[in-house]
MARMAR-38585 format. One record per residue: residue in one letter; x, y, z of N, C-alpha, C in turn. Coordinates in pm, whole numbers, plus 50000, padded with zeros to 5 digits. Each point is the difference from the previous one (the first is absolute). Layout:
BEGIN
AXYZXYZXYZ
...
This chain:
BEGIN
X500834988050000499175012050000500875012550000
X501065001950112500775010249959500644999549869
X500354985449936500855007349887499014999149914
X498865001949970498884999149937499795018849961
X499585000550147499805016450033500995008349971
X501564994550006500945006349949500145002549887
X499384988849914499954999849864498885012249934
X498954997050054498835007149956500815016850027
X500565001150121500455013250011500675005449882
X501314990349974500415006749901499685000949856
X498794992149970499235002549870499825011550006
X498815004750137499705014950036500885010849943
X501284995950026500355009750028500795005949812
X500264983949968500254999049835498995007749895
X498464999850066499445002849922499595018750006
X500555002450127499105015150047501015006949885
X499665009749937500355010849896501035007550059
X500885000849886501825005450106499215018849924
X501035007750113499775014949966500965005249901
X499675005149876500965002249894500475011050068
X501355001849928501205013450066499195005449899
X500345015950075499145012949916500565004749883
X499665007349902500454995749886500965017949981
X501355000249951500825005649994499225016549968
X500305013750050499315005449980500715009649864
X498945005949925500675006249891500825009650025
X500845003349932501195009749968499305012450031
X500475012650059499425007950058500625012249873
X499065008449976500375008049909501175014850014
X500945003049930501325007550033499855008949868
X500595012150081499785012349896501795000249954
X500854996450071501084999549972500494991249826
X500925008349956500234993549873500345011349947
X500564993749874499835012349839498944999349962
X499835013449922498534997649915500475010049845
X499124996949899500115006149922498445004049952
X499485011949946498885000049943499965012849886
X498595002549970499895009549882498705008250064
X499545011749958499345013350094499335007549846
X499295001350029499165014549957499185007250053
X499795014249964499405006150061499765011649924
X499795011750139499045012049938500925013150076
X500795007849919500345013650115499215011649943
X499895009050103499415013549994501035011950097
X499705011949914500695010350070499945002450128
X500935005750081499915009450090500515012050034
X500065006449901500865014249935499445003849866
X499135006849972499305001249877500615007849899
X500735014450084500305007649902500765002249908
X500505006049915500965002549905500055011350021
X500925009850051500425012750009500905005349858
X499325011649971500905005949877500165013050052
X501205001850006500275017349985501485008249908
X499045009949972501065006349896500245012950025
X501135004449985500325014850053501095005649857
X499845013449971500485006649908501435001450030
X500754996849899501685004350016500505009549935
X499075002949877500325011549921498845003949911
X499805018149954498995004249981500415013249889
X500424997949923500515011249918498885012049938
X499275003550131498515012849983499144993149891
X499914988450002498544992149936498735006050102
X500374999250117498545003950092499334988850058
X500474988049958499644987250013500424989650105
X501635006350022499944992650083499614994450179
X499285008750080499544993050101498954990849958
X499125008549857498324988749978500744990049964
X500874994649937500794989749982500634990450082
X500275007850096500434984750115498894995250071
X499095014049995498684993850100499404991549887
X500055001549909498474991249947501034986049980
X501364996750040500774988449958499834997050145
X499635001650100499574994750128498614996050038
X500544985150083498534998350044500284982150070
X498584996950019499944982650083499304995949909
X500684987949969499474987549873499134989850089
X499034995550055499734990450058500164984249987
X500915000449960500214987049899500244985950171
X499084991149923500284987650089500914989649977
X500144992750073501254989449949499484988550046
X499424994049919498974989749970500474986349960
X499514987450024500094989449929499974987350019
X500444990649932500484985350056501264995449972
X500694989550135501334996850018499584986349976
X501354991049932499934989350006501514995550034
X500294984150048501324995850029500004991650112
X501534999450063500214989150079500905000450091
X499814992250098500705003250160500664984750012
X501135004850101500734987950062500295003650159
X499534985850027500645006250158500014987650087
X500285005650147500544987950096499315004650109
X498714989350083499784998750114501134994850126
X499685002550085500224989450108499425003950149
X499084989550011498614998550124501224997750126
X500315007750117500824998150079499344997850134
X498615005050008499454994050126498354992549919
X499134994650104499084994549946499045010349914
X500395017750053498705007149927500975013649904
X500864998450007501075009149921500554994349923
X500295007949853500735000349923500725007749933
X501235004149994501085008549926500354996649844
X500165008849939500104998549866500745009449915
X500624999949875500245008249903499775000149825
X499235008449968499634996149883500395011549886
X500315002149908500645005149874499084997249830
X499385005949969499095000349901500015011549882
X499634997849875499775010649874499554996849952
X498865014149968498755002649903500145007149926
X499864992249848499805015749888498875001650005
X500265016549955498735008250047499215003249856
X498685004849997499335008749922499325013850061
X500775000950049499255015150142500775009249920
X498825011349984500145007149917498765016850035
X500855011349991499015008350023500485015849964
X499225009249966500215010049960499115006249943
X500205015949904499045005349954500385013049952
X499175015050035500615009249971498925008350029
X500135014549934499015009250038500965013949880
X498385008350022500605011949839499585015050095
X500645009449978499885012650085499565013449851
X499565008050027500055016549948500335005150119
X501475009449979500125010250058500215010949937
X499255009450049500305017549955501215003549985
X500195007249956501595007949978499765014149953
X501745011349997499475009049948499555005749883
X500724986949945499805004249798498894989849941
X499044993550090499244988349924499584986050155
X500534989549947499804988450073500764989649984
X500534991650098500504987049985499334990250002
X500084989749937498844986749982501304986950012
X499444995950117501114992150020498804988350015
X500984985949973499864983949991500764989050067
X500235000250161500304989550068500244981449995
X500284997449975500174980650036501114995850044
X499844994950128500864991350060499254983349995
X501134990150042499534985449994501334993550129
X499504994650084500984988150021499184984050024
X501574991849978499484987750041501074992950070
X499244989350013500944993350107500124983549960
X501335001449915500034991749933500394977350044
X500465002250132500044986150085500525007250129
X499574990550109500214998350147500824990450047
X500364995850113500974992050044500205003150180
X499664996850060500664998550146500484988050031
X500575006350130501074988750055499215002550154
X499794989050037498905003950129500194987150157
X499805006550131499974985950049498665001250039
X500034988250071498204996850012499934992850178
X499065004850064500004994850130498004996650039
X500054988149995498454991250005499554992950075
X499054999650067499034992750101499064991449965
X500244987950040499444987649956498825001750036
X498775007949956498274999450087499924987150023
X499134995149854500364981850010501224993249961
X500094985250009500984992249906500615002249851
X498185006049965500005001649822500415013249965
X499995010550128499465014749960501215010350057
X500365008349897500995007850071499445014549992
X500415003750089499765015049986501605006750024
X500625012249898501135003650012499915016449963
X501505006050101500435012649914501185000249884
X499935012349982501174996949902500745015149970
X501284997149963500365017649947501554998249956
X500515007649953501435002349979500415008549824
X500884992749944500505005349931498865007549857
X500155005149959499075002049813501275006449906
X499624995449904500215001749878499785004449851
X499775005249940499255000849886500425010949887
X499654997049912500885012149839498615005449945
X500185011650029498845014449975499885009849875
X499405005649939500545006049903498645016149996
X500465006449951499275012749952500145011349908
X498945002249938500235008349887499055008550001
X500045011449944499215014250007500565011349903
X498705002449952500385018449882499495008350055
X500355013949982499195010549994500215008849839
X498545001449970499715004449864499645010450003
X500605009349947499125016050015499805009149878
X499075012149948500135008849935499975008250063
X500795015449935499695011050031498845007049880
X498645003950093498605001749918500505016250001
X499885009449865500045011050007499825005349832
X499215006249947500475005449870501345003149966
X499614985449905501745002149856500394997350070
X500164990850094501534995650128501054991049865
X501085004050089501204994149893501044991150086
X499444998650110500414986250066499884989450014
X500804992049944500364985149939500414988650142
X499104993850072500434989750085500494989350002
X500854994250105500954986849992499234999550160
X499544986649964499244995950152501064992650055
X499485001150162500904994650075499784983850045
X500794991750015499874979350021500484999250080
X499584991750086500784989350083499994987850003
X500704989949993500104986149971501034997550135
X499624985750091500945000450113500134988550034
X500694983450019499564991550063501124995050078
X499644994850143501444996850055498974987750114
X501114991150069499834989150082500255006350148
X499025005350085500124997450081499674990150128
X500665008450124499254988350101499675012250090
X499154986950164499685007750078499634992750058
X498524998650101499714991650083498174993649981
X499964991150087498394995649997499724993350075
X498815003050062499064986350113499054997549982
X499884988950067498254994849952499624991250092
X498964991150000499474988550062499124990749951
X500144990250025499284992549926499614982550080
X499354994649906499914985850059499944990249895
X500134986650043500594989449954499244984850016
X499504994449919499124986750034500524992049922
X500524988250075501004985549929498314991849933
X499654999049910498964991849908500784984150029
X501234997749971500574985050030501525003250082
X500744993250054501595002050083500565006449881
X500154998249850500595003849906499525016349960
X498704999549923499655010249976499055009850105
X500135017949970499605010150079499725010049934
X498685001750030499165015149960500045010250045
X500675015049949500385007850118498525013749938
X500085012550055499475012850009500595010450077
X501125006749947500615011950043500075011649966
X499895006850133499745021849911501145002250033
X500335009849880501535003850044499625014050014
X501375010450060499925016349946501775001149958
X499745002849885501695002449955500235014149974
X501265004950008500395014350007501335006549935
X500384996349865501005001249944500705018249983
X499385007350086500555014050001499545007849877
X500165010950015499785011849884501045003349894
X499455005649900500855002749870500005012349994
X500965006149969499745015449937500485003049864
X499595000049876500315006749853500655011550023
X501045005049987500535013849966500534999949885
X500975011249949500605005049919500664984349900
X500964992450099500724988549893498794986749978
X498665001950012499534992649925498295004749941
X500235018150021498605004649968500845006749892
X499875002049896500205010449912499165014650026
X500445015649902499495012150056498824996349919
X499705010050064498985003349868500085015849982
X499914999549794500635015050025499535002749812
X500005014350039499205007349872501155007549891
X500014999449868501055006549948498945013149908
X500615004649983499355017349881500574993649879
X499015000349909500104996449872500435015249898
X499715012650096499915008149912501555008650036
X500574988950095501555007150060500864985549978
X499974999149933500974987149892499994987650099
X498504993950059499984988750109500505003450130
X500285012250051500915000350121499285001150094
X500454991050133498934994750106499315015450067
X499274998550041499525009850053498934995950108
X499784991550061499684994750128500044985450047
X500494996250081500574986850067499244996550138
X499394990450016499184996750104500924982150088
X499784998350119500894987750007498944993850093
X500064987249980498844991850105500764986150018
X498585001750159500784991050066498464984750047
X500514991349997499204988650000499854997450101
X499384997350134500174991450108498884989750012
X500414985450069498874991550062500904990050069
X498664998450051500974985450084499234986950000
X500804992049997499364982349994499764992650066
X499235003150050499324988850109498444995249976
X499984985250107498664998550006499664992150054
X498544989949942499514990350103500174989549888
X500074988150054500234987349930499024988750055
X499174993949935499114988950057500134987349887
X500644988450086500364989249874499664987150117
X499674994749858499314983150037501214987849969
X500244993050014501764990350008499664986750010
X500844989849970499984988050013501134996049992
X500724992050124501024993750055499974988150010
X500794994349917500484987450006501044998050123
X500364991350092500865000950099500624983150017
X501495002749927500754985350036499804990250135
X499974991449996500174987350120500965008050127
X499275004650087499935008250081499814990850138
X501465003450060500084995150124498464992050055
X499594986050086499144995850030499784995750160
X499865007450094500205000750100499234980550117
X500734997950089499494990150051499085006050063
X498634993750047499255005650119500334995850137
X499665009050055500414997750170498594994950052
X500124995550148498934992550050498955012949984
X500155010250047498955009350026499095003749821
X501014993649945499505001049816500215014849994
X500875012650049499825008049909501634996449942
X499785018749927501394996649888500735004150058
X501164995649991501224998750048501395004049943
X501405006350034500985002949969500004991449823
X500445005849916500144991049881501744993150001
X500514985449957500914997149981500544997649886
X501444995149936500205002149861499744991249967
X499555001549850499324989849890501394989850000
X499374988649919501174992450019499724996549816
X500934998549937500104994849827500734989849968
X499724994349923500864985649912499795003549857
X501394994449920499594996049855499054994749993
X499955004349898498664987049897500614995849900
X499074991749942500944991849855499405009149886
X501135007649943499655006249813499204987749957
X499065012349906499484991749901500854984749920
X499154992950002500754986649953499714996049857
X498405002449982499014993849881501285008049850
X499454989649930501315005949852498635001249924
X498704997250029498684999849905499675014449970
X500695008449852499645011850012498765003350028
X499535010350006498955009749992500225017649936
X499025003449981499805012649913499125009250065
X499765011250066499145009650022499865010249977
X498865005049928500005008949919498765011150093
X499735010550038499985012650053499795013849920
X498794997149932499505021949952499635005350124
X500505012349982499195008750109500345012149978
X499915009550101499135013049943501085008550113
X500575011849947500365011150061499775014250024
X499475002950136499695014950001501585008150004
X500065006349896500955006549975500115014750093
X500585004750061500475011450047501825002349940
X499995014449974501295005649966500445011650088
X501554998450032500715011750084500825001149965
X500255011549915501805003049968499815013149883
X500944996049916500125011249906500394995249862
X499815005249924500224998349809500475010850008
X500994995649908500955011449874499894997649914
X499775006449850499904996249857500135016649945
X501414994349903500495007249953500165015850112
X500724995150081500905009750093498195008950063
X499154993150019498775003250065499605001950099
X500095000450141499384994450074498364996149990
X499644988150028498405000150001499784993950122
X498835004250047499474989950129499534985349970
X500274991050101499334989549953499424993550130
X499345009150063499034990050159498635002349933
X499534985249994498734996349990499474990750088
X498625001650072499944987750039499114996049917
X499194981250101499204999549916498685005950019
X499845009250105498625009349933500105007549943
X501125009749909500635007049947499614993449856
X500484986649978499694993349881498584995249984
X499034996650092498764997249992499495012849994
X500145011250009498965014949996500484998549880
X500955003049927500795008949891500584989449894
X500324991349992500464990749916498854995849926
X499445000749869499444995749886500064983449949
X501294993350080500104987349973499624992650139
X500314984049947499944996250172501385004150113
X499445001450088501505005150087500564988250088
X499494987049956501414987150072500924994849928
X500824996750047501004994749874499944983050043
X499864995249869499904983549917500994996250077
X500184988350105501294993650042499664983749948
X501354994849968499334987050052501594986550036
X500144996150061501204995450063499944984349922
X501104991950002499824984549969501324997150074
X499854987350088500914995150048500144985149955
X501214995549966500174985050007501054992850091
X499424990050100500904997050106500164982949990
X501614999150000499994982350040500974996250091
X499564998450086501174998350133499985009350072
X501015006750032500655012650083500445008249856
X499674995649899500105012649886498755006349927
X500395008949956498685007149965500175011349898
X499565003449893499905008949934499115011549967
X499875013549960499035006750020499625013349908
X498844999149928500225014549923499115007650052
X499715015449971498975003350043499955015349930
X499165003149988500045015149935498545003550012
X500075015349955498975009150060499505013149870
X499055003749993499735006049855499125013950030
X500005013750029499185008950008499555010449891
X499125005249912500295012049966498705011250019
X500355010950019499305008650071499685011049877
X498915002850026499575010949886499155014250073
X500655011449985499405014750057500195009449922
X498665004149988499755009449919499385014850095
X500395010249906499125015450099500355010349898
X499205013050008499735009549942500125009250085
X499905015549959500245009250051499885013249914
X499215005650048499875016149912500455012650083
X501175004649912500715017250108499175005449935
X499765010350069499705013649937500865013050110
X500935011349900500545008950071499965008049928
X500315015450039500165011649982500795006650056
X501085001849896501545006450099499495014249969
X499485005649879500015013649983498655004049962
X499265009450048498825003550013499344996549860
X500475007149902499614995249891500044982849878
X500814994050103499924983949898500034992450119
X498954985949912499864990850103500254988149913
X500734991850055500544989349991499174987250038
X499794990749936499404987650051500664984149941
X499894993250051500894988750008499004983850037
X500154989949901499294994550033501004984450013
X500284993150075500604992650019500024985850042
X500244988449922499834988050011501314986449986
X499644993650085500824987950038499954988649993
X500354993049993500184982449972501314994350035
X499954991450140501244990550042499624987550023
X500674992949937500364984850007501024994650066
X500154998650104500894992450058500334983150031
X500904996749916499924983249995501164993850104
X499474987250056500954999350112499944982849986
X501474993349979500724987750009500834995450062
X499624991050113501054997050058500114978550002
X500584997249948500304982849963501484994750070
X500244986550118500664994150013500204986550031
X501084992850031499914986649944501435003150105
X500264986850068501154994750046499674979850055
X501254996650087499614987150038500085003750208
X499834987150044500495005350131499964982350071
X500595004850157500054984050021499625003550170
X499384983450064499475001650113500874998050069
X501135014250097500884998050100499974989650135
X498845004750055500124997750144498284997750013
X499934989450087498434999450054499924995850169
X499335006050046500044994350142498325000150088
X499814993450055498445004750068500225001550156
X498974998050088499795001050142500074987750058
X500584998250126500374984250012498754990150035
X498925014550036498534990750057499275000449838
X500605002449912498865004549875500254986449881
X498794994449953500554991349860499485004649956
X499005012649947499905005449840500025009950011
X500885009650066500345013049952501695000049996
X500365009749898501694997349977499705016549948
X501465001249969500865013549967500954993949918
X499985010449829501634993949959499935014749917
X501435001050017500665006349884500615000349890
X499565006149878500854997349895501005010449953
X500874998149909500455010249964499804998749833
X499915013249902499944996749897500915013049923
X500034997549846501025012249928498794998449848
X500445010849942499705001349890499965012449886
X498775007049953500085010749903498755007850018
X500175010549967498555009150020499965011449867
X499064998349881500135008149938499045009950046
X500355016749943498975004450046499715011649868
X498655008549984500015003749861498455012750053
X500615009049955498905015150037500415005549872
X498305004149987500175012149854498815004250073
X500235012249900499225015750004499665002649839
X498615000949988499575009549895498915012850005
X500465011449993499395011350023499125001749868
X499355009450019499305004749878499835012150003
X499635013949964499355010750088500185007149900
X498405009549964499395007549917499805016050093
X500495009449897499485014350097499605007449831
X498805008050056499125010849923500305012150036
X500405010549910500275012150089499165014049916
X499565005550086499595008649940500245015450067
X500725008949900499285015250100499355010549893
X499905012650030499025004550000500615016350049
X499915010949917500385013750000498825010749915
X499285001150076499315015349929500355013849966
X501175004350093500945011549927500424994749913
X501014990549958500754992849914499764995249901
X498694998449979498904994849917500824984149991
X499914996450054500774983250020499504988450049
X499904989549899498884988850077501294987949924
X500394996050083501054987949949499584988050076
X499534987749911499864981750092501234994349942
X500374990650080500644990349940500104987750139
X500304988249915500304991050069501274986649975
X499954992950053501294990649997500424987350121
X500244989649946500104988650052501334993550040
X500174994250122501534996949940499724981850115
X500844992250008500194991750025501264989350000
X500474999450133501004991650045500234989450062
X500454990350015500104988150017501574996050030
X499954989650122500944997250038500394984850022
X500964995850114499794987049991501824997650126
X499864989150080501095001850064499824981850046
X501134993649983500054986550019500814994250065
X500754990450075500834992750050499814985250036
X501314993749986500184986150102501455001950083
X499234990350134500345000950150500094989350041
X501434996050037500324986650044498905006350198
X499854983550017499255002350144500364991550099
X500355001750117500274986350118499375004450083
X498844985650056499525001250089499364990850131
X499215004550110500064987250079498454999050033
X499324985549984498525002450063499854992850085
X499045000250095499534994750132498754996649946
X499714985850023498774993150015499554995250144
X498854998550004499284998150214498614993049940
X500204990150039498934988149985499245001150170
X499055005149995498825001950145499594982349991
X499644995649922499404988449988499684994749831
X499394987549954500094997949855499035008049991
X500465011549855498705007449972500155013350025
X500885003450101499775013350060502135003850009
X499705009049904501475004249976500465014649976
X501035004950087500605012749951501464999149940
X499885015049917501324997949943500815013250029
X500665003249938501255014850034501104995549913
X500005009949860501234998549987500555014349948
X501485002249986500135013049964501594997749912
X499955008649923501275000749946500355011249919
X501745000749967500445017349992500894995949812
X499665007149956500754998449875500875013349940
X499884999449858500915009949954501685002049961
X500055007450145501704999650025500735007849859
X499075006749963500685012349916500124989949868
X499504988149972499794994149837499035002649939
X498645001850053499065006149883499355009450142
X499384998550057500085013650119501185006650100
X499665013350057501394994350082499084992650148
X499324999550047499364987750075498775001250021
X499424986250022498754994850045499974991850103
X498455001250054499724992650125498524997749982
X499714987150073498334994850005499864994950092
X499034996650024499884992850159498205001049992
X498994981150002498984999449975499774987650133
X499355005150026498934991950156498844996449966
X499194988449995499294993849999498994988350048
X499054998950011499254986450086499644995249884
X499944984049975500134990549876499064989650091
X498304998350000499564990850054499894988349831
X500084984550109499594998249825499404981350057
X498864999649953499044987149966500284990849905
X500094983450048499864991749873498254998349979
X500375001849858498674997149893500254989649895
X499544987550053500264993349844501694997449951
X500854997150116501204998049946500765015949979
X499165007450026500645015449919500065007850099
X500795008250069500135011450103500075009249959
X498575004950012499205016150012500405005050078
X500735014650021500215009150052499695015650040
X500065008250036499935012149981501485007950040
X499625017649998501395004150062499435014050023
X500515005950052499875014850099501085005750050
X500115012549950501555006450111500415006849929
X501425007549986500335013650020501324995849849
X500155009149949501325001549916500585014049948
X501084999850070500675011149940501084998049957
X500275008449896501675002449910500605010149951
X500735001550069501345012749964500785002549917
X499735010449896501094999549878500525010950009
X501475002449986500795012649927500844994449906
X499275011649904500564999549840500705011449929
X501034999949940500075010949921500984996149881
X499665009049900501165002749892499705011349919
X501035001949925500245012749960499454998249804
X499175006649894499864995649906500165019549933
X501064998449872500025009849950500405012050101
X500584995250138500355013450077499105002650122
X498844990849997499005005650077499694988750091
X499365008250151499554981950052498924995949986
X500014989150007498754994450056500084988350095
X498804997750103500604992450117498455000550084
X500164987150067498924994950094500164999150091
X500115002650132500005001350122498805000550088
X499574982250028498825002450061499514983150100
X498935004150061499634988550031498424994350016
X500034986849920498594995549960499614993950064
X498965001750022499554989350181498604998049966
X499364993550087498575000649997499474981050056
X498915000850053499564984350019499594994349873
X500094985550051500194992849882498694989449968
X499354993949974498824989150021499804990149873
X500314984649998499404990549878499784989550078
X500164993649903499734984450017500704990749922
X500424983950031500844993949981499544984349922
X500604996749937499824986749971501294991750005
X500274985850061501154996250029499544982749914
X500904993949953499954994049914500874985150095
């Protein structure tokens, strides 16, 4: 009976249900890491005005000159308006459970843009001055260098400040147009210009917040206020403005000098998306909150092995923005456009045709890719002036530009180095490095028609005529290129890339630089991997040479986000 009962006991006890150990708890979420992402947004002024003032330097008894400086004075209300686009890099690190320290470094080309003008009569003693005002500035890209200090509300949710360095290249231009109104006046005007652009810096703060959607990716919303200081136009970049006597062999006989002021600042409101590398993963403590972070730990991985090529082929679409400058034929011309600049005003479509093909077998890989834009703007314009009481002059004026834009390259490259996380089997990191060629190919064709007509009733004189003229250009090169890319596998399917590289070296430019960031999710369908792509590309060219004596030369940089889709074979 006891060993009966002993027995039965330990059936009991064989059969009662054991207590499973509790099941490992998930990885607790860390703001610490790199991150990389891309931003757009919206700035508006906070300094509206455009100050013009002009004061007389010389007055040879015209009578004119005080109504002359006054009516060349005044406030332009001009705003400085627009949208920023671009991309930030930076580095967390969460040092207690609800703080985080940071530094982040970002640039936006701009389309902020604002200005205007205003027209005066002033009295005088011999008649009237009729003067014609316009100033403009813009603000052609941004850039700070910033740190960042954030409070964990929730796990998912940051709330942060921010402030430090700014950056940015400004530009402004302004006339003053005037007559002197008086019977039979015999004063002949040379209006006064200003043209001005320079890079400065200064400072900026803001605040903002931050929501992790997955450990990898983060949705941000930040206001900035940036403050790049004031400009002043004087003498070495306003020209006079000044009147000559036609009836005293052209000799000046009143000189007026003006002066430009504004300043650049404002408010900035942009929307962002951060991708953020395999980012420290903290253990939990008994109490489960978060805890001190420790260092990641890494291993190789094995390079690609498979020798079974494949082919992927990639159209997609570029919002083009431009910053820099053109020369043609010893010219200067402007060349900042963005792309709302090209969507208001461009007659054609304003993205440029990309489309990439890669072929990879092993750890090798080959790659072409090129890009196709051309832009079409057209505008009109009718003067009408009267230098001398009795004839009036009119002018009717028309334009046509074509701007064509090629850029095609091709190199090979090979997979250096791959390594992942020692707790991770499907996420990895590898680098490649690659070399190759970059052709690149810009023309210009102008067109432009003017009608002229004036008109003399003492003189009995009625003369039209008109005339067309049209020029065309064209500027080309090849550019050896070396460069290095970073691939980041999140999981199968979900992939970023980064690569950048510098060419030139004074053989067909004297140098270039690119550098393109991207998220590459991509689905099997049927044996076939569907993809998409999203993200940022910019490229840096300086060009020049000399033709017949004269320059011509490109100095600029093409940027803009990027968006297609993929088919992989």
């Amino acid at each position: 009976m006891i060993i009966a009962g002993m027995s039965m006991h330990a059936v009991h006890a064989t059969d009662m249900p054991t207590k499973k150990a509790p099941a490992a708890p998930s990885p607790a979420l860390t703001w610490t890491g790199l991150y990389i992402g891309f931003n757009t947004g919206y700035s508006w002024t906070a300094s509206a005005p455009l100050n013009i003032a002009t004061y007389n330097l010389y007055d040879a008894s015209t009578g004119f000159g005080n109504a002359s400086a006054l009516g060349g004075t005044g406030t332009i209300n001009g705003q400085l308006n627009g949208f920023l686009s671009g991309g930030q890099l930076g580095y967390n690190w969460q040092f207690s459970e609800k703080f985080i320290v940071g530094a982040e470094a970002d640039l936006q080309g701009a389309g902020v843009r604002g200005g205007g003008g205003f027209g005066t009569i002033v009295p005088a003693t011999n008649g009237s001055t009729v003067t014609t005002v316009k100033a403009h500035r813009n603000l052609e890209y941004l850039s700070t260098i910033r740190g960042r200090l954030g409070y964990a509300v929730t796990p998912q949710f940051m709330a942060y400040i921010t402030g430090g360095l700014a950056l940015g290249g400004v530009d402004a231009t302004g006339a003053v147009r005037q007559n002197l109104a008086y019977a039979y006046s015999t004063y002949l005007e040379e209006p006064a210009k200003a043209d001005f652009y320079q890079n400065r810096t200064g400072w900026s703060i803001g605040a903002g917040g931050e929501y992790a959607l997955t450990p990898n990716i983060s949705v941000k919303l930040q206001y900035s206020y940036y403050d790049l200081g004031s400009v002043s136009l004087q003498n070495s970049t306003f020209t006079p403005l000044y009147f000559t006597n036609l009836l005293a062999n052209k000799a000046v006989s009143l000189v007026d000098t003006s002066t430009l002021s504004t300043k650049y600042n404002g408010h900035y409101l942009q929307a962002g998306l951060n991708y953020h590398f395999d980012a420290t993963i903290p253990t939990t403590s008994q109490s489960a909150q978060l805890p001190l972070f420790t260092a990641q730990k890494y291993e190789a991985a094995e390079k690609t092995t498979s020798q079974n090529p494949s082919i992927k082929v990639t159209p997609y679409l570029w919002a083009l923005n431009t910053n820099g400058g053109l020369v043609i034929n010893d010219k200067p011309l402007g060349n900042d456009t963005s792309i709302i600049d090209a969507i208001a005003k461009s007659s054609s479509f304003p993205l440029a045709f990309m489309g990439r093909a890669e072929f990879t077998k092993g750890p090798f890989w080959a790659y072409g890719d090129f890009a196709f834009a051309q832009l079409r703007f057209s505008d009109s314009i009718l003067i009408t002036r009267q230098p001398v009481a009795d004839i009036a002059l009119a002018t009717s004026l028309s334009g046509h530009l074509r701007q064509t834009l090629g850029i095609g390259e091709g190199g090979i490259g090979y997979e250096a180095a791959r390594w992942k996380l020692s707790n991770s089997t499907n996420s990895y990191t590898a680098i490649d490095g690659y070399i190759g060629v970059r052709y690149g190919y810009i023309g210009l064709n102008l067109t432009a028609g003017a009608i002229a007509a004036a008109n003399s009733q003492l003189l009995n004189v009625q003369k039209i005529g008109a005339g067309t003229i049209e020029t065309t250009n064209r500027m080309q090169w090849l550019d050896p290129l070396v460069g290095l890319r970073m691939r980041h596998s999140i999981s199968p399917g979900q992939n970023f890339e980064l690569r950048g590289d510098i060419g030139g070296f004074g053989i067909g430019t004297k140098f270039t630089w690119q550098t393109v960031g991207a998220y590459v999710p991509e689905i099997d369908y049927r044996g076939w991997k569907i993809g998409g792509l999203i993200g940022y590309r910019a490229l840096s060219i300086d060009y020049a040479n000399w033709r017949n004596g004269k320059e011509n030369s490109f100095n600029a940089i093409l940027h803009g986000p990027i968006i297609g889709v993929s088919v992989k074979l």
